[in-house]
TORMIVEX-988513 format. One line per field, with one value per residue (C-alpha): residue number from 1; x, y, z; residue in three letters. Coordinates in nm, 2 decimals. Example, Ala and Ser with C-alpha at 12.3 -4.5 7.8 and 13.67 -1.06 7.14 Angstrom:
panu (1_2) $
px (1.23_1.37) $
py (-0.45_-0.11) $
pz (0.78_0.71) $
zaza (Ala_Ser) $
END
This chain:
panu (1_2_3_4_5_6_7_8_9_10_11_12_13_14_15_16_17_18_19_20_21_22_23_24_25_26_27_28_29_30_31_32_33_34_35_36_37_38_39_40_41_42_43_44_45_46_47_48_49_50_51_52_53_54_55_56_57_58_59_60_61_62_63_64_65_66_67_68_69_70_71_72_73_74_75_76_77_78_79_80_81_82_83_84_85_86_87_88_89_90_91_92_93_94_95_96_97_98_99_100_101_102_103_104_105_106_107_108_109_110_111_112_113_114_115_116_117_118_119_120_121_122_123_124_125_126_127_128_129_130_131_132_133_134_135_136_137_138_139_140_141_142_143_144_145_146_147_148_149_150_151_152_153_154_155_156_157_158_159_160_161_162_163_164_165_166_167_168_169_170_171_172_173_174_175_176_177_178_179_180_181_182_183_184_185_186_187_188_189_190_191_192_193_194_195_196_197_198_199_200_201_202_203_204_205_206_207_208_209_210_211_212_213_214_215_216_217_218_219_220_221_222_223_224_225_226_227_228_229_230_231_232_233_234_235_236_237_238_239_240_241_242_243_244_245_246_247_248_249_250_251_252_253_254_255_256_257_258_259_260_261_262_263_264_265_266_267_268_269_270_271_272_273_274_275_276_277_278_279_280_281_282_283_284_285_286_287_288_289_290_291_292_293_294_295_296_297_298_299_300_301_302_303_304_305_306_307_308_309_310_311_312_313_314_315_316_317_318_319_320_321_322_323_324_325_326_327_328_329_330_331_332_333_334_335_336_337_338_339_340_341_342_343_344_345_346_347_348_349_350_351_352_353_354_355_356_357_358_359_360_361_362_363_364_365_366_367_368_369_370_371_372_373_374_375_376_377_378_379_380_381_382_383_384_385_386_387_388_389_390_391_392_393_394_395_396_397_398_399_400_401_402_403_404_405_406_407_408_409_410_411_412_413_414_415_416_417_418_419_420_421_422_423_424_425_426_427_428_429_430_431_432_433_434_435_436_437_438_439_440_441_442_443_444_445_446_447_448_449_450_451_452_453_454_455_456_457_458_459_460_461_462_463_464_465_466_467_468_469_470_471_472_473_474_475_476_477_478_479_480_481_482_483_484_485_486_487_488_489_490_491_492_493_494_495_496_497_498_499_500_501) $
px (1.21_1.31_1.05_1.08_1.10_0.96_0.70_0.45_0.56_0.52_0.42_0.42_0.71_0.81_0.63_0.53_0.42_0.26_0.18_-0.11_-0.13_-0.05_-0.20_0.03_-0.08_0.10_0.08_0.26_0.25_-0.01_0.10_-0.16_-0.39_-0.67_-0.81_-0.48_-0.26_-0.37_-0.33_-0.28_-0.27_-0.06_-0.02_0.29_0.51_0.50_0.17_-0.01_-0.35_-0.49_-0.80_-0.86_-0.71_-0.67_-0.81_-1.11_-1.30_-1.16_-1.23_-0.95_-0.73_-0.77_-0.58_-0.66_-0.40_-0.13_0.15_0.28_0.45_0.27_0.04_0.06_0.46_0.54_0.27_0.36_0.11_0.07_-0.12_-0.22_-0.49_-0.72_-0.67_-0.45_-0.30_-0.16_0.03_0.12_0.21_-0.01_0.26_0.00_-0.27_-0.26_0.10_0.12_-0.23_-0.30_-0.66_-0.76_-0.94_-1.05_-1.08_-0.82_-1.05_-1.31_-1.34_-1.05_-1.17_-1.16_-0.79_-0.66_-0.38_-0.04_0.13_0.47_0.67_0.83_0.77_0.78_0.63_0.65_0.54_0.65_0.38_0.62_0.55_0.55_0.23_0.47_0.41_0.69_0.64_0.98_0.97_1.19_1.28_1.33_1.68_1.79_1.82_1.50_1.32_1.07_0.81_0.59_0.25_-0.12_-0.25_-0.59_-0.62_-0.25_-0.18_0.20_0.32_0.70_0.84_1.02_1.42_1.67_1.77_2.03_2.16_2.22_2.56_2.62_2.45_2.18_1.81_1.81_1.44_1.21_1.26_1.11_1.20_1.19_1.21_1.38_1.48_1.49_1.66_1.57_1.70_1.64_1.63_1.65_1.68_1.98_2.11_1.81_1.57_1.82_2.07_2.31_2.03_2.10_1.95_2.13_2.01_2.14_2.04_2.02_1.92_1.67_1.43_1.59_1.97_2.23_2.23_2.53_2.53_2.57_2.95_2.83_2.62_2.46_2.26_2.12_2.21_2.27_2.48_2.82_2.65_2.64_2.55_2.25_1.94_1.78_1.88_1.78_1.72_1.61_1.31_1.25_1.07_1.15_0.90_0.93_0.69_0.57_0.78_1.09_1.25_1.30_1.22_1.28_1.04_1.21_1.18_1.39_1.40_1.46_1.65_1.59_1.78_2.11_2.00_1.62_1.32_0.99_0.77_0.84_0.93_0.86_0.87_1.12_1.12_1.43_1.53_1.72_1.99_2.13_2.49_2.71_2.66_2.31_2.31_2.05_2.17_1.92_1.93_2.25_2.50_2.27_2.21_1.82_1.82_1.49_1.54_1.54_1.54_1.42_1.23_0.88_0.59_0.40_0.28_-0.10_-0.12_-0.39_-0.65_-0.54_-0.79_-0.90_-0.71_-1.07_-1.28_-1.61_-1.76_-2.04_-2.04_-2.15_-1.82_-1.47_-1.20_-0.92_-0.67_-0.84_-0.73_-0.81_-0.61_-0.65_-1.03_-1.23_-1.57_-1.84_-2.03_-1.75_-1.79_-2.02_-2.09_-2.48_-2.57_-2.49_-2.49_-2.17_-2.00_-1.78_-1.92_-1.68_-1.76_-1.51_-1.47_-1.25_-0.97_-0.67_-0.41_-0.18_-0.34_-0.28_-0.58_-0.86_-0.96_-1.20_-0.94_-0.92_-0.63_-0.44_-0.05_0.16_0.32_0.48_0.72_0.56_0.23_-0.13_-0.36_-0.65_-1.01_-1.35_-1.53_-1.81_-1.75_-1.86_-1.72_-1.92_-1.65_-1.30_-1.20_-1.35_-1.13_-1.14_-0.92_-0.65_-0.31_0.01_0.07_0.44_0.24_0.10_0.39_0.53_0.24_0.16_-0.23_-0.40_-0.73_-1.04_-1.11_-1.31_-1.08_-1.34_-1.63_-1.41_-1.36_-0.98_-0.78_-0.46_-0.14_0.00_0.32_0.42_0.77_0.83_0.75_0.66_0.37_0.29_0.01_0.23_-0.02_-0.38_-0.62_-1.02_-1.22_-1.60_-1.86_-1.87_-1.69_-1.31_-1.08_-0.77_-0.44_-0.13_0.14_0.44_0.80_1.12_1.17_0.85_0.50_0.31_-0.02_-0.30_-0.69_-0.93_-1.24_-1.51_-1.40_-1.13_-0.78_-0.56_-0.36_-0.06_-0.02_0.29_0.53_0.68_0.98_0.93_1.25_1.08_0.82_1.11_1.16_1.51_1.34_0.99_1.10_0.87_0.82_0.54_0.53_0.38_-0.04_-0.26_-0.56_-0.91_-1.02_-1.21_-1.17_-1.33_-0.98_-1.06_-1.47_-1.72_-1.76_-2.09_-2.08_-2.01_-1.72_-1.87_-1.59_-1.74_-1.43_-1.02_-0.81_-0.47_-0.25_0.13_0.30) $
py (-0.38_-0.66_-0.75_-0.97_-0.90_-0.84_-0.66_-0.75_-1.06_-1.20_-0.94_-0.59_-0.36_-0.02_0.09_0.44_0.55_0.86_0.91_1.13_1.12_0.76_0.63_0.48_0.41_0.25_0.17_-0.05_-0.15_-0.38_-0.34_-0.56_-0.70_-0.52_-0.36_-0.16_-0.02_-0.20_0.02_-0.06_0.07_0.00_0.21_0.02_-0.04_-0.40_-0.51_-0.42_-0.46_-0.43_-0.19_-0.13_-0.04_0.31_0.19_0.00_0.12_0.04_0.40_0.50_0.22_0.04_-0.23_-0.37_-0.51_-0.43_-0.63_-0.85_-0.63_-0.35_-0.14_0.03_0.14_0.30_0.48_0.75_0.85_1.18_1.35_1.72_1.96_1.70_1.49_1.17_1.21_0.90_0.98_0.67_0.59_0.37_0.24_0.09_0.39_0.73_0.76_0.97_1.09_1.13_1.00_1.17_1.05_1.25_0.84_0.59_0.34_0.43_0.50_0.73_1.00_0.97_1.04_1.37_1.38_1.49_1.73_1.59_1.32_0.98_0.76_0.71_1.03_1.13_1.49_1.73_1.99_2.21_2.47_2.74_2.66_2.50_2.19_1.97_1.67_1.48_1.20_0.99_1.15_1.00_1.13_0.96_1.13_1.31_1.58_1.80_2.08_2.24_2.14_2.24_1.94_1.96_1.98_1.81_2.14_2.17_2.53_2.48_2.30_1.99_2.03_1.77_1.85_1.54_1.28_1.03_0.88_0.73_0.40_0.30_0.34_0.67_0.63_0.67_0.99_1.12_1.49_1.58_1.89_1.81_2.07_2.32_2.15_1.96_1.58_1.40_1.02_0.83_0.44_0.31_0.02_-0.12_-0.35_-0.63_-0.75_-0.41_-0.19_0.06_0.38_0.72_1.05_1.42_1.78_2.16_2.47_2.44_2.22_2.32_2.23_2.21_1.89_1.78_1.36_1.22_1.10_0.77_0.66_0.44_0.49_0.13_-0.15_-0.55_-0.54_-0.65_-0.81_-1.16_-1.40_-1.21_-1.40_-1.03_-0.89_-0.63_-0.40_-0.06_0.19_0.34_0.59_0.74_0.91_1.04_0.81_1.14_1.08_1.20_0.89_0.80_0.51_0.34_0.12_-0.07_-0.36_-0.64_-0.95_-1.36_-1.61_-1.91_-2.22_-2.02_-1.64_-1.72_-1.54_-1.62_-1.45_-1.12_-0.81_-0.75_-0.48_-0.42_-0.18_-0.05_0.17_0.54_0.75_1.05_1.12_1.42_1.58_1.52_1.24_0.95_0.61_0.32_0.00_-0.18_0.08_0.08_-0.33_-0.44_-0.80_-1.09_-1.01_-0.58_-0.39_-0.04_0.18_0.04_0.21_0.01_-0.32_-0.34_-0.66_-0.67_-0.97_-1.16_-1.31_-1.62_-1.91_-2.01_-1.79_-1.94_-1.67_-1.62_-1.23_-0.99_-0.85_-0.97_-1.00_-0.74_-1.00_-1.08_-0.99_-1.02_-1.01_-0.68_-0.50_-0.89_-0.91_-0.89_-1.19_-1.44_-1.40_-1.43_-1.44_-1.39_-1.69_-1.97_-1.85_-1.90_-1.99_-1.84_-1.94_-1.90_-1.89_-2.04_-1.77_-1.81_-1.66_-1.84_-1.81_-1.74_-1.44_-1.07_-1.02_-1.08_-1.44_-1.57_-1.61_-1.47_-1.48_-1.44_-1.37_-1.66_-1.49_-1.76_-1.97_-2.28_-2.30_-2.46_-2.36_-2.56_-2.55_-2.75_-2.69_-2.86_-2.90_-3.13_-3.00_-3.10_-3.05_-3.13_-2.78_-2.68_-2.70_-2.54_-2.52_-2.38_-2.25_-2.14_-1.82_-1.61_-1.47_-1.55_-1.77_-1.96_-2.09_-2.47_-2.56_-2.84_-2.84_-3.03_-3.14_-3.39_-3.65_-3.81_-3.94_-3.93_-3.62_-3.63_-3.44_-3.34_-3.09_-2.86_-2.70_-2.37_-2.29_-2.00_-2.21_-2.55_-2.65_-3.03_-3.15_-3.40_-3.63_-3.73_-3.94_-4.04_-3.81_-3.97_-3.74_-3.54_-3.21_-3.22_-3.11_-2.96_-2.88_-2.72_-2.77_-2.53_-2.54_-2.31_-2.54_-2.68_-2.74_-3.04_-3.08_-3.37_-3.39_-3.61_-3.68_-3.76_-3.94_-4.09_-4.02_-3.74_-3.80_-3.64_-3.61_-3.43_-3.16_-2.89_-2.62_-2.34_-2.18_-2.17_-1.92_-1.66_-1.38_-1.50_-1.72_-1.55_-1.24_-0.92_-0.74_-0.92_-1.27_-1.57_-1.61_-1.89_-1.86_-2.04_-2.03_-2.13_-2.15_-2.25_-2.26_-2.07_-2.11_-1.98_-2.29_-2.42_-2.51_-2.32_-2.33_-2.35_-2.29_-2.35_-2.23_-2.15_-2.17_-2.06_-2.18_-2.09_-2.42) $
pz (3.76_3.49_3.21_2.89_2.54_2.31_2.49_2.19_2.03_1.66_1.31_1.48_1.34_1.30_1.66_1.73_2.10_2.24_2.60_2.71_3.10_3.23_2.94_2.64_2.32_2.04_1.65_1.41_1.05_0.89_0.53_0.31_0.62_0.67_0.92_0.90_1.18_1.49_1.80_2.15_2.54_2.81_3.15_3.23_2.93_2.90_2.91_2.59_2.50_2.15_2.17_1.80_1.44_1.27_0.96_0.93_0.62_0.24_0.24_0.49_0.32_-0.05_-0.07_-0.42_-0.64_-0.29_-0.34_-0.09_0.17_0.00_0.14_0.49_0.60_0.91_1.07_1.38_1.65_1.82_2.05_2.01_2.17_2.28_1.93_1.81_1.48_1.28_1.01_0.74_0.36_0.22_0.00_-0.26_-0.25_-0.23_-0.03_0.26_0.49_0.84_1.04_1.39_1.66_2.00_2.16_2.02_2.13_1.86_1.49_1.29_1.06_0.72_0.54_0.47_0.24_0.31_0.03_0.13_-0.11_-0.01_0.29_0.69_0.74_1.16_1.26_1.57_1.68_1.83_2.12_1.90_1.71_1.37_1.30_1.07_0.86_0.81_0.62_0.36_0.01_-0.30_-0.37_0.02_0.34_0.58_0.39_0.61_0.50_0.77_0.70_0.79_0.97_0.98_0.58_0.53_0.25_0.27_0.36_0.26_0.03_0.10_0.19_0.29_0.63_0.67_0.49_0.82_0.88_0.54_0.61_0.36_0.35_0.57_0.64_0.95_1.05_1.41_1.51_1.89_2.08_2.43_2.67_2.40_2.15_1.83_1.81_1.47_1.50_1.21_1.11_0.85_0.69_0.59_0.83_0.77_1.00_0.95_1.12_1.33_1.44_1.47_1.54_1.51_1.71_1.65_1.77_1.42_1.33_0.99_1.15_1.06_1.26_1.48_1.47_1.79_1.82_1.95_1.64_1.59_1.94_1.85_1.64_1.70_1.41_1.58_1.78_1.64_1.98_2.09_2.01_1.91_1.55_1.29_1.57_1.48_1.34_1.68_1.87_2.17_2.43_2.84_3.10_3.22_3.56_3.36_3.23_2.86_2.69_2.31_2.12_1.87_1.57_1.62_1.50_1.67_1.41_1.44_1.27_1.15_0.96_0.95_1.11_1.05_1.37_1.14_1.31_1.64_1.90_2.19_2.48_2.60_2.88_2.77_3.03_2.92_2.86_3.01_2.68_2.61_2.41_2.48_2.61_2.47_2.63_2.76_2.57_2.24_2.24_2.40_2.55_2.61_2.99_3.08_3.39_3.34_3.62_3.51_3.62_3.85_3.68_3.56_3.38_3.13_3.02_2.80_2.51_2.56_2.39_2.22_1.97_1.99_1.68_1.91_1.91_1.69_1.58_1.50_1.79_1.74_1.62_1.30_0.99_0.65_0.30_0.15_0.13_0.17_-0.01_0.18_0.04_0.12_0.53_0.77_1.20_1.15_0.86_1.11_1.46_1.67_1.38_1.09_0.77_0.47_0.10_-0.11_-0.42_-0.73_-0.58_-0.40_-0.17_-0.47_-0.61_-0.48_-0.44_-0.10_-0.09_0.14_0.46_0.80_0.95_1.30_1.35_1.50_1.79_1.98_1.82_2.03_1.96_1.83_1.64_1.55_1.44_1.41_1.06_0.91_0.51_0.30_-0.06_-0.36_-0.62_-0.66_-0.71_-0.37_-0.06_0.32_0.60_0.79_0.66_0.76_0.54_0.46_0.14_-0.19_-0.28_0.07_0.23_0.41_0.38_0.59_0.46_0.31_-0.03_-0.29_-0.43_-0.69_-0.44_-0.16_0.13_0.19_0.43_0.27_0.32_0.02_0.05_-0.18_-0.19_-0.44_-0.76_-0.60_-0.53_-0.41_-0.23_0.06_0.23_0.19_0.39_0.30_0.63_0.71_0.68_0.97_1.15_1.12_1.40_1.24_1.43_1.38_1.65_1.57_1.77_1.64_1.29_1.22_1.16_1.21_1.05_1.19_1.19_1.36_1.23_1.53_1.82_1.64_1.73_1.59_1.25_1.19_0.80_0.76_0.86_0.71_0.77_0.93_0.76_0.42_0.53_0.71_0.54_0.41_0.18_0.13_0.11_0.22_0.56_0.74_1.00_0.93_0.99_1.05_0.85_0.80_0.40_0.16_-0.21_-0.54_-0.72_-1.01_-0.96_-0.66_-0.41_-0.41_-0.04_0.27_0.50_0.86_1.15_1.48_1.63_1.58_1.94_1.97_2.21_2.30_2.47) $
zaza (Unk_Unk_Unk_Unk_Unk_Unk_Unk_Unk_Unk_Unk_Unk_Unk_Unk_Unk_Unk_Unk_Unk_Unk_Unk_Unk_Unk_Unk_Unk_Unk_Unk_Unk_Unk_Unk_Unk_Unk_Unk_Unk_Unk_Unk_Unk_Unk_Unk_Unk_Unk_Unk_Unk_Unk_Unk_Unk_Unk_Unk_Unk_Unk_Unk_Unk_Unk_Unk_Unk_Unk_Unk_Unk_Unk_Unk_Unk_Unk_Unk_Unk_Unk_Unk_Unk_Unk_Unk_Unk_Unk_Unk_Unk_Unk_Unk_Unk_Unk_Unk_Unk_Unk_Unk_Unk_Unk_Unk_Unk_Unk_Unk_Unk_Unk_Unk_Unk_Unk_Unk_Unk_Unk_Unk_Unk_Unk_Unk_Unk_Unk_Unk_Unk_Unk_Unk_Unk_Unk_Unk_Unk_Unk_Unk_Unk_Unk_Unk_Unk_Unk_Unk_Unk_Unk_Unk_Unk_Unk_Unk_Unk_Unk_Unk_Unk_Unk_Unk_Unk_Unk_Unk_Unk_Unk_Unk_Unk_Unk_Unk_Unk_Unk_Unk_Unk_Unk_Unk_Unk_Unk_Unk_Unk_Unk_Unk_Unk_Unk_Unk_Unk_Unk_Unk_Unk_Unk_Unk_Unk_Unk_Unk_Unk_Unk_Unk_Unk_Unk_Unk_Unk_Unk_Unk_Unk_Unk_Unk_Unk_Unk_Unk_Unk_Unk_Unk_Unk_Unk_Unk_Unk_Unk_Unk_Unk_Unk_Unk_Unk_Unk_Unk_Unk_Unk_Unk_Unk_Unk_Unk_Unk_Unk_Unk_Unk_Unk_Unk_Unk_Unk_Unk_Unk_Unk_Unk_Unk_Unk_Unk_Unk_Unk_Unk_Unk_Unk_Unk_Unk_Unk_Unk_Unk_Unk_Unk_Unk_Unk_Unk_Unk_Unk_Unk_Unk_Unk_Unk_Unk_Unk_Unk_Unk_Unk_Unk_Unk_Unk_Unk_Unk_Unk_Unk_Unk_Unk_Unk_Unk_Unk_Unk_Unk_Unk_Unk_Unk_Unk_Unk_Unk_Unk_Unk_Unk_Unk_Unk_Unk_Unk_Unk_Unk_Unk_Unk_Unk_Unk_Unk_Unk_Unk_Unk_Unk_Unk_Unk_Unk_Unk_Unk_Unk_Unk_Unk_Unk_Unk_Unk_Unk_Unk_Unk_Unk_Unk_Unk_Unk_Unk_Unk_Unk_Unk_Unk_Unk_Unk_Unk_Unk_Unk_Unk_Unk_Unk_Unk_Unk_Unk_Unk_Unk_Unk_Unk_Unk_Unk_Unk_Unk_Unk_Unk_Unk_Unk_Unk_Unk_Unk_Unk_Unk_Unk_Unk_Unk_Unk_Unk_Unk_Unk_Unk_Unk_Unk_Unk_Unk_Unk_Unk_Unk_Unk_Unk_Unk_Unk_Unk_Unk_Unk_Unk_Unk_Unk_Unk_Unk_Unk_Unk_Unk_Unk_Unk_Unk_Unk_Unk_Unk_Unk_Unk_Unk_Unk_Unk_Unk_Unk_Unk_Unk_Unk_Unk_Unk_Unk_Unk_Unk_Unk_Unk_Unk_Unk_Unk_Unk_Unk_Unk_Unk_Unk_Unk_Unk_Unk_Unk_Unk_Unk_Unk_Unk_Unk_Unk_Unk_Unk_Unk_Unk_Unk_Unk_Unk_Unk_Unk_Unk_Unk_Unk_Unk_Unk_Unk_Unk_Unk_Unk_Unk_Unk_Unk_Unk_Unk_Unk_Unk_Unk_Unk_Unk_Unk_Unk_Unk_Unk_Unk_Unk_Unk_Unk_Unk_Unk_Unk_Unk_Unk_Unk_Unk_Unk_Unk_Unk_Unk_Unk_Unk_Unk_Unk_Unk_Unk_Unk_Unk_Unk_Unk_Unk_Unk_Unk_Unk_Unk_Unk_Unk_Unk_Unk_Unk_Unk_Unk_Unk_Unk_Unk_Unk_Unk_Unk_Unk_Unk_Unk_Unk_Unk_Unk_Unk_Unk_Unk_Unk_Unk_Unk_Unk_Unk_Unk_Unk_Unk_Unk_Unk_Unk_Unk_Unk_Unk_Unk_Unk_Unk_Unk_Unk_Unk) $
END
């Protein structure tokens, strides 16, 4: 059966799957958005729906002061004796823990710390009642301990069981046990364009481990004409009918080297060799169009294109920057509407201004808005952005220009900063729009029933991760701000709609 990837497009690396029955659930990295590690469910591979995050309590994950790119790395999902177990660092916080839940579609526990150094930790309950902790070591290469996981207490002490193929960055270990044998899979080369991912076996979960003589098992790294790059930081897992599959990161360029979607995740098909080695994809490469013995198809709903903020909670796609402050959002002030309250902080600081913001999965697409803001100082401003991070990030918002309301765009570009076009708005609710294609943005309001006003465009290429920098994708985001002093008028969004053209 063919499908298309990436099975779950835009900012969702460094997947992790687990199957209990003919259900599949699966995790990625959130880094600084908050809630953290959104998890989803599929019963067919390709159709994923998001049902919920691991983390949605500052108490489960503090995010203060996180850096860009800081934060949560590389969480792994489990299932064990009628429990799911995510283990994750929290880069910024506390490094490694695990949360539980006996229903992924409801809350996580509260963190228990893991006794284990470094990062990327994966665990392996194996059959005998052990269960193993491998994760990344300072010194380079996979460490393991056996741990406790119920109280995360270590109960040996770490040692390096191998040091990968000589690539850089050993990192993201998984350990499997498959028809009696233990397979390590790692990632190397860094999650640049030389990843790759190569895996070992032994009769020990302690080796010594035999590499596979085709590594890597995965990697786009020669493989310069395929529209898919960076590919790596897998998982591997059996459909329950006895065929194996891969979930990968992988990244689409666009305009030369540069990719600003962020990292995305890939499915892949896996044979077995002769020798017992697995097969990923087309002979280790994964492609936008796969055939793979699916199970049978069960499409899901997808969200509607409009958020109308008429419901009591959040939808699943939201996200915010770092722990936000509860005073600067609301659903239940204005009902069905999002009311913001510009504080002192901006999109510049590491910190949580007042922003809520959705990933940009589709390289064509719009996203626009309808908010009511009248600002009664030229320091305040609202609107929607296109954000990279604190220093690469496009605004189209609303702001005070002496007695006048203007609509206006600002670009930041690392140390530039330049507001690019400005036009007087009546009084009144603003529509603001976004359209995006593979190079760039264009930004336009309308004001009423007039028509629409394209200010400006900008480069898409200037918020990749070749110039930005960091690990995440690009978001569009409603805010408010006081630039330096709380806003003295509300932000009112009576609703955000994206659209993929």
């Amino acid at each position: 059966m063919r499908y298309a990837n990436p099975v779950i497009p835009g900012f969702h690396p460094d997947p992790s799957v687990c199957r209990v029955g003919k259900d599949f659930y699966l995790v990625t990295s959130s880094f600084e958005y908050f809630p953290g590690v959104p998890v989803f469910h599929s019963r067919d591979l390709v159709h994923w729906e998001q049902i919920g995050h691991c983390l949605t309590r500052e108490s489960q994950l503090p995010l203060a002061g996180a850096a860009c790119s800081g934060g949560i790395y590389a969480p792994t999902i489990r299932f064990h004796r009628g429990l799911f177990y995510m283990i994750t660092t929290n880069a910024s916080h506390g490094g490694n823990f695990i949360v539980t839940t006996p229903d992924p579609h409801g809350e996580w526990s509260e963190p228990v710390r893991v006794d284990v150094p470094g990062i990327d930790p994966s665990l392996l309950f194996d059959d005998n009642g052990k269960t193993y902790c491998s994760g990344t070591g300072k010194g380079g290469g996979v460490w393991q301990s056996r741990i406790d996981a119920k109280t995360g207490r270590r109960l040996t002490r770490p040692r390096l069981v191998w040091p990968g193929t000589g690539g850089r960055y050993p990192e993201a270990p998984h350990l499997y046990k498959i028809r009696g044998r233990y397979y390590l899979m790692i990632a190397e080369g860094g999650t640049e364009y030389g990843h790759m991912e190569t895996i070992a076996r032994s009769r020990s979960p302690w080796g010594p481990f035999e590499p596979c003589p085709r590594n890597p098992i995965l990697t786009h790294r020669n493989y310069f004409t395929s529209p898919i790059q960076a590919t790596g930081h897998a998982d591997i897992f059996e459909d329950g009918k006895g065929r194996w599959w891969a979930v990968c990161l992988g990244i689409r360029p666009k305009g030369g080297s540069f990719h600003h979607l962020g990292r995305e995740t890939f499915l892949a098909p896996i044979t077995w060799d002769k020798d017992g080695w697995p097969v990923i994809g087309n002979r280790g490469t994964v492609e936008l169009r796969m055939t793979g013995p699916l199970p049978k198809p069960l499409p899901v709903d997808a969200p509607g294109v409009r958020d109308g903020f008429d419901t009591p909670d959040l939808r699943l796609c939201w996200n915010f920057l770092r722990n936000p402050h509860a005073g600067d959002w609301s659903l239940s002030e204005r009902r069905g509407w999002l009311r913001l309250k510009g504080s002192a902080l901006t999109l510049n600081d590491l910190a949580s201004p007042a922003l809520l913001g959705r990933r940009q999965e589709h390289f064509d697409c719009r996203a626009s808005c309808l908010v009511e803001f009248d600002p009664a100082k030229e320091n305040e401003e609202a609107g929607l952005a296109v954000l990279a991070n604190a220093s690469h990030h496009y605004e189209l918002a609303l702001g005070r220009r002496g007695r006048r309301r203007v609509a206006f765009v600002r670009r930041r570009i690392g140390d530039l900063t330049s507001v690019v076009a400005e036009e007087p708005v009546a009084a009144g609710p603003v529509e603001l729009t976004v359209v995006a294609d593979e190079a760039k943005y264009a930004f336009s309001f309308r004001a009423g029933r007039s028509r629409p006003k394209t200010l400006a465009t900008a480069a898409t290429r200037y918020l990749s991760t070749e110039v930005a920098g960091g690990f995440t994708g690009v978001y569009f985001a409603l805010y408010a701000t006081g630039n330096g002093r709380r806003s003295a008028v509300p932000a009112d969004f009576d609703w955000f709609e994206y659209r993929p053209l």
